[in-house]
C-alpha positions as CSV (number, residue, x, y, z in Angstrom):
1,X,-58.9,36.4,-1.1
2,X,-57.8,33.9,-3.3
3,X,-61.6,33.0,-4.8
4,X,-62.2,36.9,-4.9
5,X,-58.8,37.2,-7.3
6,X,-60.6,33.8,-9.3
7,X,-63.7,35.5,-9.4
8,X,-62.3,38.9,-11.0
9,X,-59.9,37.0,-13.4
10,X,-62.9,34.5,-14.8
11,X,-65.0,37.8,-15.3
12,X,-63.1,39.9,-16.9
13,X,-61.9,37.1,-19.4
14,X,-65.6,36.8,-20.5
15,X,-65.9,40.4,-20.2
16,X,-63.1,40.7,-22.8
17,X,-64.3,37.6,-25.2
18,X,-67.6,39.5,-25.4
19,X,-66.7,43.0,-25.5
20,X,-64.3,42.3,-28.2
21,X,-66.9,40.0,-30.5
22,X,-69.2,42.7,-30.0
23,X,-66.6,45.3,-31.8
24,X,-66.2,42.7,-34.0
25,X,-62.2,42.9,-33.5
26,X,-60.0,40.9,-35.7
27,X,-58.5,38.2,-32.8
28,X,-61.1,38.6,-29.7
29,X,-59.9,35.3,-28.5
30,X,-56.5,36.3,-28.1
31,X,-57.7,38.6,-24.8
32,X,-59.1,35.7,-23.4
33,X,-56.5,33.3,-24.0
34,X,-54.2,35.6,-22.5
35,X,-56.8,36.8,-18.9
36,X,-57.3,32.7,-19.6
37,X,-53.6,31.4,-18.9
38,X,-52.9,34.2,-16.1
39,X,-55.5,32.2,-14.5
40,X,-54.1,29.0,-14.8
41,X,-51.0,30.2,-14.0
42,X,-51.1,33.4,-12.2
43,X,-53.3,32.0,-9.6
44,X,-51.9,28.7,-9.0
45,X,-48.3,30.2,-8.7
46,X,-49.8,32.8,-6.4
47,X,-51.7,30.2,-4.0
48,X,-48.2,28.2,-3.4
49,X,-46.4,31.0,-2.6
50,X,-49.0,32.1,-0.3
51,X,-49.1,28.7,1.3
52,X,-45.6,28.1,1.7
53,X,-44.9,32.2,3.3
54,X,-47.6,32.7,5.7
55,X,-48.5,36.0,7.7
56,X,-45.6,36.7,9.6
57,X,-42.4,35.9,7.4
58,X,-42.3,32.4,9.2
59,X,-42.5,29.0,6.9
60,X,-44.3,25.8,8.1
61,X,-42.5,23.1,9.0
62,X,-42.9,19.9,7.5
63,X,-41.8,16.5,7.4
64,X,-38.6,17.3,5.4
65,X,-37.5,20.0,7.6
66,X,-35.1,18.1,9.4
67,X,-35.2,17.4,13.1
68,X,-37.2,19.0,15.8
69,X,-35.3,21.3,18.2
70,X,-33.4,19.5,21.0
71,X,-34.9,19.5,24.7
72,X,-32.9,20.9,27.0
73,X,-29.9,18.9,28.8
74,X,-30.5,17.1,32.2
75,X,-29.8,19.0,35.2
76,X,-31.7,21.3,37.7
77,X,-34.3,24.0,36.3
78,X,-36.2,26.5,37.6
79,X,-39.9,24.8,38.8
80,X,-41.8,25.3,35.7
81,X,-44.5,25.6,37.8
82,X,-43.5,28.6,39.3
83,X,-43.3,27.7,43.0
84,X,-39.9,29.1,42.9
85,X,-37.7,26.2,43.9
86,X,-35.7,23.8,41.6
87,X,-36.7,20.9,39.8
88,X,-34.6,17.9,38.2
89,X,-35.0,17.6,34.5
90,X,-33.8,14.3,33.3
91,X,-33.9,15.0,29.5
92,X,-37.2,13.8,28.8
93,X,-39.6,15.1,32.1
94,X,-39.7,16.4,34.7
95,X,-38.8,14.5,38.3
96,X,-40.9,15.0,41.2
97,X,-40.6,18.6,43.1
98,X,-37.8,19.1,45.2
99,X,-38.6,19.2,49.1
């Protein structure tokens, strides 16, 4: 999406640069100069936003976030497994299944 939006912006600034020479207009730089820095700063802009909101409202983490989540205390848990039965959870993994 973003090269298609490059693509369009780099087009119609020559587009307008030669159209305008063409008519012979008084300032047929001044078009491209403006097409020209919504490209530099239109797109840029537009690509960090996009990068830093992705699909779904949700933000990546990074390394400044703060901490990760903490794991659950220690104690008994349902099997993760699903066998139905407990399991011990000491914090970190978990123990061996219960007999």
């Amino acid at each position: 999406m973003e090269l298609i939006a490059l693509v369009i912006l780099l087009a119609v600034s020559v587009w307008v640069a030669v159209d305008a020479s063409r008519r012979q207009m008084s300032m047929p730089g001044l078009w491209a100069l403006f097409v020209f820095l919504i490209l530099i700063v239109g797109l840029p802009t537009y690509l960090i936003v996009a990068t830093r909101h992705p699909k779904g409202g949700r933000s990546r983490r990074g390394p400044g976030d703060g901490p990760p989540p903490l794991p659950p205390p220690a104690g008994w848990y349902p099997d993760p497994s699903g066998s139905g039965g407990q399991r011990w959870w000491d914090g970190r993994e978990w123990g061996p299944p219960a007999p």
